[in-house]
C-alpha positions as CSV (number, residue, x, y, z in Angstrom):
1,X,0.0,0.0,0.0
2,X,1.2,3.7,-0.9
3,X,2.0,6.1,1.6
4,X,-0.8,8.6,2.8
5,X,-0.3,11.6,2.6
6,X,-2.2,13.5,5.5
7,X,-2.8,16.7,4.1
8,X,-3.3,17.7,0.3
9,X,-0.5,17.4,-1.6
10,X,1.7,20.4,-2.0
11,X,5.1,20.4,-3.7
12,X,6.0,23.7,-1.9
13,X,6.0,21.4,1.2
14,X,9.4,20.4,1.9
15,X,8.4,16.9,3.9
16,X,5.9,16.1,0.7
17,X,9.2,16.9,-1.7
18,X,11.5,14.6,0.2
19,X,9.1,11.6,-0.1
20,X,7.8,12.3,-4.0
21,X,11.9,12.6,-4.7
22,X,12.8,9.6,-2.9
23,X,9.8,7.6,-4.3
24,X,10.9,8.3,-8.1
25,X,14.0,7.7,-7.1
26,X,12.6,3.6,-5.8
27,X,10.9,3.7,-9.3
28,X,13.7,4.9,-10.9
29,X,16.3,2.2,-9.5
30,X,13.3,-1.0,-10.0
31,X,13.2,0.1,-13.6
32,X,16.9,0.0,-13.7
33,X,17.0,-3.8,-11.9
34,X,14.6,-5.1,-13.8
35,X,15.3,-3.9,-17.4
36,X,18.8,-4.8,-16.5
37,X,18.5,-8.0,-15.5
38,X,16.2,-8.7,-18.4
39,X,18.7,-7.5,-20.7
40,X,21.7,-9.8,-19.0
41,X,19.1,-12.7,-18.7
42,X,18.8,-13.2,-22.6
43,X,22.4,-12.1,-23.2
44,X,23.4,-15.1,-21.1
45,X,20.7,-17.5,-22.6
46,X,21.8,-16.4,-26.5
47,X,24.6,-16.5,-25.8
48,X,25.5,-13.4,-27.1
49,X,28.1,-11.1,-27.0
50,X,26.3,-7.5,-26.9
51,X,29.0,-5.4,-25.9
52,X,26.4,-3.0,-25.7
53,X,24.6,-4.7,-22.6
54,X,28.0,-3.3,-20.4
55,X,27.8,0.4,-21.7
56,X,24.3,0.2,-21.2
57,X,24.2,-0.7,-17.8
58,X,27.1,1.2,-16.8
59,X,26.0,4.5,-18.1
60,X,22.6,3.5,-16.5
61,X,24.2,2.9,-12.9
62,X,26.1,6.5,-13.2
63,X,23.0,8.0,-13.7
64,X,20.8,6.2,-11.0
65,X,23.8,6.4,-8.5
66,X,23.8,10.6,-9.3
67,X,20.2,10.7,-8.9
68,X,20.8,9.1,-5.5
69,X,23.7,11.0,-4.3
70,X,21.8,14.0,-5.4
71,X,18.0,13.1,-3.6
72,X,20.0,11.7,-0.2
73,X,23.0,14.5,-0.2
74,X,22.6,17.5,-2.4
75,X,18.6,18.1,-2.5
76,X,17.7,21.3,-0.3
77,X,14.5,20.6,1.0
78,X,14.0,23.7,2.7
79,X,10.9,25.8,3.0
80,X,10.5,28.1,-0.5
81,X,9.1,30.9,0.5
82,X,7.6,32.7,-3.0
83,X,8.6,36.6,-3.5
């Protein structure tokens, strides 16, 4: 089950930015684990020798690993006040 959020959504919050970041950021590295592993499962049942598959998933890993560094480590999530 989702989280509930206890008042109505607001992305000026700061508490409701932390938890949509961090949640993309769960979607984010599930796409990455199973689209990888997908990808490694056929290359290892073909056989195959996609040099592709490494550049893929290493570029992929630098990006998810930056999006993490910058949701847990860099993100201000401050209140914004407007003026």
């Amino acid at each position: 089950m989702p989280p509930r959020w206890p008042r109505k959504p607001d992305r000026n919050d700061p508490a409701y930015r932390k938890l949509d970041d961090r949640m993309n950021f769960a979607v984010h590295v599930a796409i990455f684990a199973a689209s990888n592993s997908g990808i490694w499962f056929l290359r290892t049942l073909q056989h195959a020798d996609w040099t592709w598959t490494v550049w893929l998933t290493l570029v992929w890993l630098s990006v998810a690993i930056a999006h993490g560094v910058y949701i847990f480590a860099i993100a201000d999530y401050s209140y914004k006040t407007h003026g």
